[in-house]
C-alpha positions in Angstrom: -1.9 -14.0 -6.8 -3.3 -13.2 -3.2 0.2 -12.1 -1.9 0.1 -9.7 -5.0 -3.2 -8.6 -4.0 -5.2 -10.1 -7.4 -7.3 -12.3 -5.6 -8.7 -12.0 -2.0 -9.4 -15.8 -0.1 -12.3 -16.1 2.4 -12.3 -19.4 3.6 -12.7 -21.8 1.0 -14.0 -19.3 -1.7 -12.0 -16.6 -3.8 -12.9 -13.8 -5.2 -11.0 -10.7 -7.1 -9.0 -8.2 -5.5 -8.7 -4.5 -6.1 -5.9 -4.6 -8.2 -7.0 -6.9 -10.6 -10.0 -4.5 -11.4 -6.9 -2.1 -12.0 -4.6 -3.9 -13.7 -5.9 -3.1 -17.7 -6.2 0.7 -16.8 -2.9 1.1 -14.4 0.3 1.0 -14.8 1.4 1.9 -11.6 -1.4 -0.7 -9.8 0.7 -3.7 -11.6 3.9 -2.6 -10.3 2.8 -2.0 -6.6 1.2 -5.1 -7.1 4.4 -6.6 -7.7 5.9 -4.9 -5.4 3.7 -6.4 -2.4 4.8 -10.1 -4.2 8.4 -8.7 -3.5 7.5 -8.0 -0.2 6.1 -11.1 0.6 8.8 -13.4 -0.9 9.6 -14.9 2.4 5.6 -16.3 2.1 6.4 -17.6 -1.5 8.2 -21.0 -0.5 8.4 -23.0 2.5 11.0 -22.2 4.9 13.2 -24.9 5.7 12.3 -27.1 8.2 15.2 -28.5 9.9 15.4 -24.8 11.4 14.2 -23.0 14.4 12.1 -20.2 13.5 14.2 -17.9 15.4 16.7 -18.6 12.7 14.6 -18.4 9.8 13.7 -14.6 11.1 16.9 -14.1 11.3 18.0 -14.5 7.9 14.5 -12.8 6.8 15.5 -9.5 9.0 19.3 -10.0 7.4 18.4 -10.1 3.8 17.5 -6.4 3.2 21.3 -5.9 3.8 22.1 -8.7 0.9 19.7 -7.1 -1.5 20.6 -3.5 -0.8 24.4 -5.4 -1.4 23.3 -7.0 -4.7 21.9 -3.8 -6.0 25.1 -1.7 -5.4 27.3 -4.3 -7.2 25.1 -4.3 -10.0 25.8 -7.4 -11.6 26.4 -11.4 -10.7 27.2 -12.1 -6.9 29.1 -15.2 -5.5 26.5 -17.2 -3.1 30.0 -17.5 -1.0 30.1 -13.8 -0.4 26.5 -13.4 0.0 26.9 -16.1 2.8 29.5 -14.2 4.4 27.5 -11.0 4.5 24.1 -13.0 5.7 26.9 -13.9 8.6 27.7 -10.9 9.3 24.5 -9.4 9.2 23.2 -12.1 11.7 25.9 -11.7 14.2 25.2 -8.0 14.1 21.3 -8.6 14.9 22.3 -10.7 17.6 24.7 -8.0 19.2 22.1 -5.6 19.0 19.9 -7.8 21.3 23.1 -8.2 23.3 23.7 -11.6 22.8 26.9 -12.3 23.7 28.8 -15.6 22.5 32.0 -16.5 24.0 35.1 -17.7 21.9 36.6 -21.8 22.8 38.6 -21.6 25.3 37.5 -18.4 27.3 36.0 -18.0 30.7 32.6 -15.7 30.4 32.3 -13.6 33.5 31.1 -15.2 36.6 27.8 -13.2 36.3 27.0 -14.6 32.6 28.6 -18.0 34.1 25.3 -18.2 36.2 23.0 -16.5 34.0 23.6 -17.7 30.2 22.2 -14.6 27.7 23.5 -15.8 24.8 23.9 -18.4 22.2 26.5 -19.5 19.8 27.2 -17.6 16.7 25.7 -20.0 13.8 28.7 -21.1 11.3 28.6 -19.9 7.9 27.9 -23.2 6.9 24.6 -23.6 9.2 23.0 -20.4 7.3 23.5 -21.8 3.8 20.1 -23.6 3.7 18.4 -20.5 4.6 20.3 -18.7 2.2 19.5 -20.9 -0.6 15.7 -21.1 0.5 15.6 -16.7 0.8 17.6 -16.6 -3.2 15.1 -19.3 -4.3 11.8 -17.4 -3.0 13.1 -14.1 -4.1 13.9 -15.9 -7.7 10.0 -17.4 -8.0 9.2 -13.4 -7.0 11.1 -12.6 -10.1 13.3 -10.6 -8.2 17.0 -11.9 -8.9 18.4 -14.9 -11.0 21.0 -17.7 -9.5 23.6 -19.1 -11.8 26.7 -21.4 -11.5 27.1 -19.8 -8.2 26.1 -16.8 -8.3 23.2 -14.4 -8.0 21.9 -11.2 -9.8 19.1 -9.2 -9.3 16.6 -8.5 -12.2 16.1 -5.3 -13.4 12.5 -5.5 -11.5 14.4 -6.3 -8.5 16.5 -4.0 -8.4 13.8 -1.2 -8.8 12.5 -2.7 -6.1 15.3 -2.1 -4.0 15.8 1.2 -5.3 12.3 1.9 -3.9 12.6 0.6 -1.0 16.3 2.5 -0.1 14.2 5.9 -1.6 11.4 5.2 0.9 14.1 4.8 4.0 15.3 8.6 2.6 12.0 10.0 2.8 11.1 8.3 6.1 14.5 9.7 7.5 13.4 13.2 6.3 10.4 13.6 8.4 10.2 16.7 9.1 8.3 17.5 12.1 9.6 14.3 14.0 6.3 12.0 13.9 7.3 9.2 12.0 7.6 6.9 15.5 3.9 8.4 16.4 0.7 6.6 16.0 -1.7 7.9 13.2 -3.8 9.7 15.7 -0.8 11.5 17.2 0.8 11.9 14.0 -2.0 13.6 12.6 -2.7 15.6 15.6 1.3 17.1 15.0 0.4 17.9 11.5 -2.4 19.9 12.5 -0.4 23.7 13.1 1.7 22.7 9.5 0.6 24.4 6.2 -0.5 22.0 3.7 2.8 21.1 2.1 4.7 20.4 4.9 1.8 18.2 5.9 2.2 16.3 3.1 6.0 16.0 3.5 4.9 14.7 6.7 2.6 12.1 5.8 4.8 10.8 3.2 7.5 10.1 5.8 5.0 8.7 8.1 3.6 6.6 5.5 7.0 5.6 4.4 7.9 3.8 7.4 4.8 1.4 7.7 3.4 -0.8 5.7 0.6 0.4 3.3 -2.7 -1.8 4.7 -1.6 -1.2 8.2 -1.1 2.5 7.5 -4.6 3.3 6.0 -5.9 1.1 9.0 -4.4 3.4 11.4 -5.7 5.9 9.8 -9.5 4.7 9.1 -9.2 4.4 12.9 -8.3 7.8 13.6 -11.1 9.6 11.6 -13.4 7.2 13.1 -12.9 9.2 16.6 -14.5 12.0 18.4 -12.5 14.7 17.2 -13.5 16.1 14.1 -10.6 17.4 12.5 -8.3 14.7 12.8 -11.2 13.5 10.6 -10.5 16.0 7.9 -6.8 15.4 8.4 -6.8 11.4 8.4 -8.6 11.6 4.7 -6.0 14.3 3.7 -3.3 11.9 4.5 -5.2 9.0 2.5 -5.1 11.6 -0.7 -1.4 11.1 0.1 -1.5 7.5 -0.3 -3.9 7.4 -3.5 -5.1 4.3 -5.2 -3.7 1.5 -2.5 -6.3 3.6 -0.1 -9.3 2.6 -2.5 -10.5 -0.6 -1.0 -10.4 0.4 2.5 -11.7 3.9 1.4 -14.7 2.4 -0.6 -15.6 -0.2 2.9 -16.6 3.0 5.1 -18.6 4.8 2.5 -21.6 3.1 4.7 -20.6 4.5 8.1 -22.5 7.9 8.8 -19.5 9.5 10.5 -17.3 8.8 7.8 -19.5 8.7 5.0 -18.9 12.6 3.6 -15.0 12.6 3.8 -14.8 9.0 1.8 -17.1 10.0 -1.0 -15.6 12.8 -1.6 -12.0 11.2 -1.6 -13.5 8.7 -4.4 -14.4 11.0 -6.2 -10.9 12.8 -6.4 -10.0 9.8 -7.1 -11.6 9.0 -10.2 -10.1 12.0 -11.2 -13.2 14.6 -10.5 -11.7 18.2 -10.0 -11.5 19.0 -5.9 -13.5 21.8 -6.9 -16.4 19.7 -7.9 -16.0 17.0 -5.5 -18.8 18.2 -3.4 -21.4 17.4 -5.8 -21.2 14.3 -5.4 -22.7 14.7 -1.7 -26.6 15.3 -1.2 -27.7 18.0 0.4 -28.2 16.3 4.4 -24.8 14.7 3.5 -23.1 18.1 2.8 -25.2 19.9 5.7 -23.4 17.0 8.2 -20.3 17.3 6.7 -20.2 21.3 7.1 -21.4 20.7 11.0 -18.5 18.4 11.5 -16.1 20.7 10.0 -17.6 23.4 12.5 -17.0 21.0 15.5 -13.4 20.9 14.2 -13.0 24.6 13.6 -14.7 25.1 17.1 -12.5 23.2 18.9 -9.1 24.1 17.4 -9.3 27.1 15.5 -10.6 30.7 16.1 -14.0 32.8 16.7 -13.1 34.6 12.9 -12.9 31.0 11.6 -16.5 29.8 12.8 -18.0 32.8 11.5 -16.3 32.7 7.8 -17.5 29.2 7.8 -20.8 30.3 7.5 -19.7 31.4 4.0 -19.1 27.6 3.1 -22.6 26.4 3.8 -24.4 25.1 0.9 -27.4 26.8 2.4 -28.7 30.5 0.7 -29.7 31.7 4.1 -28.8 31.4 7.4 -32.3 30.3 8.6 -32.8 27.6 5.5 -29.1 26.6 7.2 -30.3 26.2 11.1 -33.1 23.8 9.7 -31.2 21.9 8.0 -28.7 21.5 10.5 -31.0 20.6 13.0 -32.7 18.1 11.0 -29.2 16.2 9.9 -28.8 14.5 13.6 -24.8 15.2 13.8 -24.2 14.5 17.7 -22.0 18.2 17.7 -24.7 20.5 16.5 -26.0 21.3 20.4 -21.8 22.8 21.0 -21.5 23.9 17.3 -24.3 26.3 17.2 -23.4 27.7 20.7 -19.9 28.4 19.7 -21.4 30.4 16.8 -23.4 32.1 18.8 -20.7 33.4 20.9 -18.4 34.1 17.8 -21.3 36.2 15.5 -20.9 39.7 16.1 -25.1 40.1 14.7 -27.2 40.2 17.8 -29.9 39.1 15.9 -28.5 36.4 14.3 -26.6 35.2 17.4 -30.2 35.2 19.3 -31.9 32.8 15.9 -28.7 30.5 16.3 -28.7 30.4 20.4 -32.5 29.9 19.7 -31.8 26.7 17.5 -29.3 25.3 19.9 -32.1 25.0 23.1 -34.0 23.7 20.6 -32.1 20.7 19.2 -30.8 20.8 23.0 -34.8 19.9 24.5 -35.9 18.2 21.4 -37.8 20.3 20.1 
């Protein structure tokens, strides 16, 4: 139930987790929940012991191969060729970290003679433990079945596989090239692309990392200085939807972020984009229209700033430089300058330069 994400343990106490407060309303929550299970499986029995746990993550980093293997044959499996292929697959991880093993009877160069790299290549028969313990965990996951022999996935299981394979696709398709980028410098790529190929972006991004530690990364990001990669980081959380929730819902008490996350709930629960703003009061939507300023201000044009003035929720422009003043956002001072110098009204200029010095001295 925890691996699945139905119950959450601190310390000696449990309590419910997110998805079991979804799980009579969504469809879609129960199989991600399952999912993460399928994920997990390597958690959902003990490894074996009599092996080093270099070899055990081996045969955990091998077995995508296997399953991707058992999905394309569609039907019942010898546990003799899935041995073979867990082999092969080993051997192959080894080579990649240039492990070289040497056959009887050879001489390895003098240089490896003095500096051994490499270990023996595991026989078959040493891997069949582990390959017993991975189909055994993967069957208590409910992802394949084992039989006289041989192994089959479920239909679950090989959805599961399916998704995963489809979620390799869409990583490789990443558009812009940011997939290997950190959510900050991901986001920061994304920020010249129109709104679609954003998206297409994200996804890929999103593809390649697992779901908690993506929404963490990007949590992280909006909490910076720079105020657009705010904006951004809670457009790419619309991309990840409901598995975003909990994390989401945890900063609605943080100032900075405050704006952007109630406004993603409540596109969430399904209140038109249109509307969303409602939800915020009227200090929260005066900060919110400051920060979006500071990110117009530093990374877009004068033409921008000055059209933004359109979005306030303010009926004037004087009603707007109170509020703004009063709300505290730490970018008004550089926000109302950069106005300033954008208006083409003198006069209106002069009341906005006036209300920088202002919240500048205090005053």
């Amino acid at each position: 139930a925890r691996l699945a994400g139905l119950v959450e343990v601190h310390g000696d106490s449990a309590r419910p987790g997110w998805r079991l407060r979804a799980w009579d309303r969504d469809d879609s929550a129960v199989l991600r929940g399952w999912v993460a299970l399928f994920d997990a499986w390597s958690l959902a029995l003990p490894e074996p012991e009599a092996h080093e746990p270099a070899a055990v993550a081996e045969a955990v980093s091998a077995m995508p191969q296997v399953l991707s293997f058992l999905q394309l044959s569609a039907g019942p499996v010898p546990v003799e060729q899935l041995l073979d292929l867990l082999q092969q697959r080993v051997t192959e991880l080894r080579t990649e970290r240039c492990e070289v093993s040497y056959e009887p009877g050879t001489e390895p160069p003098v240089e490896a003679a003095a500096e051994p790299t490499g270990t023996p290549d595991a026989p078959p028969a040493s891997l069949a433990p582990l390959l017993d313990w991975a189909l055994e965990a993967l069957a208590s996951v409910g992802a394949l079945t084992c039989d006289a022999g041989q192994a089959t996935l479920t239909p679950l299981g090989s959805w599961a596989v399916w998704v995963k394979l489809e979620q390799i696709c869409v990583a490789a398709q990443s558009p812009a090239g940011n997939i290997e980028q950190s959510a900050e410098d991901m986001l920061r790529g994304c920020a010249q692309l129109r709104p679609n190929a954003a998206r297409a972006e994200y996804r890929a991004w999103l593809a390649a990392r697992t779901v908690g530690g993506a929404v963490s990364e990007l949590i992280d990001a909006a909490r910076g200085e720079d105020a657009l990669l705010r904006g951004l980081a809670f457009e790419a959380l619309r991309v990840v939807g409901a598995p975003a929730e909990p994390d989401v819902r945890a900063v609605v008490d943080e100032p900075t972020l405050r704006p952007y996350a109630l406004l993603w709930l409540a596109e969430h629960d399904g209140l038109d984009p249109e509307d969303a703003h409602e939800v915020l009061t009227r200090e929260e939507a005066t900060w919110l229209w400051v920060d979006t300023a500071a990110a117009v201000a530093d990374h877009g044009e004068a033409p921008m700033l000055v059209r933004h003035l359109e979005s306030a929720v303010q009926p004037t422009v004087p009603r707007l430089l109170d509020e703004v003043r009063a709300v505290g956002h730490p970018r008004t001072v550089q926000v109302l300058v950069a106005l300033a110098a954008a208006h083409p009204d003198p006069a209106l200029a002069k009341a906005v330069r006036r209300a920088a010095f202002q919240v500048h001295t205090g005053g």
